[in-house]
BAFI-3210 file (N, C-alpha, C; in Angstrom, 3 decimals, decimal comma, padded with zeros to 6 digits):
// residues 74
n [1|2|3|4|5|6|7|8|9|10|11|12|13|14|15|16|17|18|19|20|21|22|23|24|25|26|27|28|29|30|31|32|33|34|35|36|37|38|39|40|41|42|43|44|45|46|47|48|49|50|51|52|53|54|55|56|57|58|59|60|61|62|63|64|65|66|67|68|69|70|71|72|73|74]
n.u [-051,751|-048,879|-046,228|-044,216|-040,935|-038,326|-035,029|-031,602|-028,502|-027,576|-026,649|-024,387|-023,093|-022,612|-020,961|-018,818|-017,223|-015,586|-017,152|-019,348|-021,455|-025,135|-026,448|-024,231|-024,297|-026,867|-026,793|-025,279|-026,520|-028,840|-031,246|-033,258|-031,295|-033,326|-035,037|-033,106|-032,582|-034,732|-034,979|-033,269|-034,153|-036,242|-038,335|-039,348|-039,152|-037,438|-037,912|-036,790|-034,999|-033,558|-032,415|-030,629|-029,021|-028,305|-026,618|-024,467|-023,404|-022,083|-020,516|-020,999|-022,799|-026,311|-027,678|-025,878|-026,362|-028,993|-031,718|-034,293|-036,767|-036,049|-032,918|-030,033|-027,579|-026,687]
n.v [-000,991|000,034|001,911|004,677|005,123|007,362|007,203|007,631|008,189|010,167|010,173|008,316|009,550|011,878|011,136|010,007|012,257|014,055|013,616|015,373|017,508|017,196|019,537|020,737|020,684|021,532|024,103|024,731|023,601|025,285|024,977|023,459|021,658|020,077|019,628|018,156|015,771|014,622|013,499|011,978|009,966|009,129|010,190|011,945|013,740|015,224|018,368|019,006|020,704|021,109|018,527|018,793|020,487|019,597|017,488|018,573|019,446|017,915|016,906|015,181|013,219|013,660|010,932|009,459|010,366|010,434|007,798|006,347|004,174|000,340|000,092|-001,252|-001,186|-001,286]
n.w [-013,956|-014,185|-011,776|-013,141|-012,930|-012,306|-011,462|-009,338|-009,379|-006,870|-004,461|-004,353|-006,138|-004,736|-002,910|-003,613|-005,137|-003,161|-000,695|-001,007|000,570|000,918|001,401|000,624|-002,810|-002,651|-002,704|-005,043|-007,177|-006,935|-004,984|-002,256|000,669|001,264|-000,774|-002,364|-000,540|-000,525|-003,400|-003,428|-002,579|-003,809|-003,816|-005,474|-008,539|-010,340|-012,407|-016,042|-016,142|-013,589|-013,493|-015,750|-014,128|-011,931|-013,090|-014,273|-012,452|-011,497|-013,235|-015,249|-018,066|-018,339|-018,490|-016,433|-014,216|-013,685|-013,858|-015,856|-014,960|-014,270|-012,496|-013,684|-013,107|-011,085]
ca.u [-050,895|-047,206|-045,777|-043,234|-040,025|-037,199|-034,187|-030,876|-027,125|-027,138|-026,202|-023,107|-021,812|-022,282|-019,926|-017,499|-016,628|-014,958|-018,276|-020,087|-022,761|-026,234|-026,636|-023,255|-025,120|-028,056|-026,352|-025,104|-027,802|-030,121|-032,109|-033,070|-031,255|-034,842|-034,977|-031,722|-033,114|-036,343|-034,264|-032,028|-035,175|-036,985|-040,005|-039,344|-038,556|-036,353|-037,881|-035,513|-033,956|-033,004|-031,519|-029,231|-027,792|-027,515|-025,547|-023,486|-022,657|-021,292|-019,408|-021,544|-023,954|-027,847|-027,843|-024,796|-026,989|-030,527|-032,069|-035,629|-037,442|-035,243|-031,472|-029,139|-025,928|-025,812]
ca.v [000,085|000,452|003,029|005,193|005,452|007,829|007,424|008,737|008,348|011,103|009,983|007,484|010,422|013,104|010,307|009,951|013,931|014,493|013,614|016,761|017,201|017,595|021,132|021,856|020,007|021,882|025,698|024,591|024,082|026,218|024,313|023,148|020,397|019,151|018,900|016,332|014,671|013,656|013,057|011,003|008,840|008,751|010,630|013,976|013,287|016,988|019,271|018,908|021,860|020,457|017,364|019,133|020,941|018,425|016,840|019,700|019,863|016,652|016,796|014,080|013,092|013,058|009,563|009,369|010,735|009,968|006,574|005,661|002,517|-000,551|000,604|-002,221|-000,752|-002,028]
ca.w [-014,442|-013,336|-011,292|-014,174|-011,604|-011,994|-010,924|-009,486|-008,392|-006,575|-003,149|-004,319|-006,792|-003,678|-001,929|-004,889|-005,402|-002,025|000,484|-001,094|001,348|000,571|001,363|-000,538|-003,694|-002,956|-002,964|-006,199|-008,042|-006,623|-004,358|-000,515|000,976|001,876|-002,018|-001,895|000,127|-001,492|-004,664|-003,489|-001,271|-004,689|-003,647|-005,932|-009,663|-011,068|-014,007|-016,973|-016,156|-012,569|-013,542|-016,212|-013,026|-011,144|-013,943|-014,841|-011,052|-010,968|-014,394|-016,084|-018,729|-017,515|-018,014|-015,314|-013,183|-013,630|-014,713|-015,919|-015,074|-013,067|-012,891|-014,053|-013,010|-009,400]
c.u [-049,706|-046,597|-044,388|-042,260|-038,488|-036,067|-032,793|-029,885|-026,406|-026,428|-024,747|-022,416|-021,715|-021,022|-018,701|-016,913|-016,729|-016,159|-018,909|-021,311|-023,812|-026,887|-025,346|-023,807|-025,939|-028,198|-025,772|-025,646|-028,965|-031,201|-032,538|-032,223|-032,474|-035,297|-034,164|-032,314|-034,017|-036,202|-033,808|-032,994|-035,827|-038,229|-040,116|-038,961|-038,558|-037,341|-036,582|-034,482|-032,508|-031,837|-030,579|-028,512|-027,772|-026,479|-024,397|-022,859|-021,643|-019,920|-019,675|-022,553|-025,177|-028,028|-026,912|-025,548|-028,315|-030,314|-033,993|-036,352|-036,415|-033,699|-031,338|-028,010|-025,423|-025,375]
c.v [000,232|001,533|003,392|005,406|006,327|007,926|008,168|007,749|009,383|011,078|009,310|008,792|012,032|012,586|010,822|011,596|014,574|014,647|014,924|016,406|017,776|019,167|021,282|021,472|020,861|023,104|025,660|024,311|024,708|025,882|024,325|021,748|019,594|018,472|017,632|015,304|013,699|013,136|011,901|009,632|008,484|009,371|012,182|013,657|015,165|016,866|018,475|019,539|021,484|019,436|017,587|019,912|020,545|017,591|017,212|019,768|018,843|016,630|015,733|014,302|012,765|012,050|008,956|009,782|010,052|008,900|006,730|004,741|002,144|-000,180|-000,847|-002,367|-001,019|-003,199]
c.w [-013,497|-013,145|-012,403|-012,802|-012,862|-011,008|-010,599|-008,584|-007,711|-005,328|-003,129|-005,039|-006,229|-003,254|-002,783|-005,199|-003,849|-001,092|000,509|-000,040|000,751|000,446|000,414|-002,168|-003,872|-003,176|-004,172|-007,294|-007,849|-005,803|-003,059|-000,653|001,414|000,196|-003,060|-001,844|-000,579|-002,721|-004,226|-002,520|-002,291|-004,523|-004,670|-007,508|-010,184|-011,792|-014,523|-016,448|-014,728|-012,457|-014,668|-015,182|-012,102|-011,712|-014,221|-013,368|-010,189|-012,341|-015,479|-016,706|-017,991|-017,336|-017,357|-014,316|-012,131|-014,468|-015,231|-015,827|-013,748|-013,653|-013,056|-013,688|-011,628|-009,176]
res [x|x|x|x|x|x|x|x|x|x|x|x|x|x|x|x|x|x|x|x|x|x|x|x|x|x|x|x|x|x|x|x|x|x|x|x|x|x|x|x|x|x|x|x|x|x|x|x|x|x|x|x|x|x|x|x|x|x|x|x|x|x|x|x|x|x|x|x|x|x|x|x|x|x]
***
């Protein structure tokens, strides 16, 4: 049985919108930066609700954000 993986561009599209830092990310959607973190390391997979404001906080569609399975896009 294969590990289900969620993923995320959260760390390149912190970079890309003026080197938001993790804590400023993380006062914007409501969060800890300890919760960043673990996102962006792969160890934490968002609620729904999460990863539409993380999406909304970037200005993109969920699937701009988040992936499911093996990304393709690198």
């Amino acid at each position: 049985m294969s590990k289900n993986l969620v993923g995320n561009h959260i760390r390149k599209l912190r970079f890309n919108h003026n080197e938001m830092t993790q804590q400023q990310l993380a006062d914007k959607v409501g969060v800890t930066r300890q919760t960043i973190v673990a996102l962006e390391k792969g160890n934490y997979s968002p609620s729904l609700e999460l990863a539409f404001r993380i999406s909304h906080a970037f200005g993109l569609p969920l699937e701009e954000v988040f992936f499911y399975g093996e990304d393709t896009s690198q």
